[in-house]
N, C-alpha and C positions, 0 to 999 in steps of 0.2 A: 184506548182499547177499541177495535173495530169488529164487527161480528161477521163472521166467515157465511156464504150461505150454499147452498148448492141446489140451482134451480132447476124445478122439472120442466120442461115447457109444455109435455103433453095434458100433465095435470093442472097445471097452471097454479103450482104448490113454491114454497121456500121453505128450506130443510135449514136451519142452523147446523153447522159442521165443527164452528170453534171460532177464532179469536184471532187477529193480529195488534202487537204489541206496536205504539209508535214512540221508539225512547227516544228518539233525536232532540238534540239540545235547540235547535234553530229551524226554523222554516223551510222548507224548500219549494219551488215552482210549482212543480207536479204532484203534490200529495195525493190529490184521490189512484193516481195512472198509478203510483211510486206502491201504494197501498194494498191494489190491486194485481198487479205485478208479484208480489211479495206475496200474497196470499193464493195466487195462482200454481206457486212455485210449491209451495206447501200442503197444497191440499188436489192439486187435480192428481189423476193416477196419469195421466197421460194427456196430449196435446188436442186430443179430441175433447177431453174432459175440461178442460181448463175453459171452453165457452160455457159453462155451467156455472160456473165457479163466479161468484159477486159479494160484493163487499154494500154495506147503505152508506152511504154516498151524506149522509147526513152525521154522522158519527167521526167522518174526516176532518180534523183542524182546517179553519180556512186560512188563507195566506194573510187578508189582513181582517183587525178584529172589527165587528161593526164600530161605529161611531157611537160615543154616548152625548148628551144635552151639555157636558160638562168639556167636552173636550171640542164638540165644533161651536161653542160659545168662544173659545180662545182665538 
């Protein structure tokens, strides 16, 4: 789950708007663009809008998982 936001730039505020779901079985290349995209699609009213529109960039699955002590010992 990724939180939708909808930024002001003049207040220099972030509005929570809602949420994108990521149900994909497998990874893909581009997650945060793919995320992004997707919630643009969703929530701007229009193409002006949608530079408003941001997702946290930290809430994105990354592609690969860090390494743990137990796995770069192998």
């Amino acid at each position: 789950m990724v939180t939708v936001y909808r930024v002001d730039y003049a207040r220099k505020t972030k509005l929570p708007i809602g949420v994108v779901l990521d149900r994909r079985e497998t990874e893909r290349l581009h997650n945060y663009q793919d995320m992004l995209l997707l919630a643009r699609r969703l929530f701007a009213s229009d193409t002006e809008d949608a530079a408003n529109i941001v997702i946290d960039a930290s809430q994105v699955r990354r592609i690969f998982p860090e390494r743990t002590r137990d796995c770069a010992a192998r």
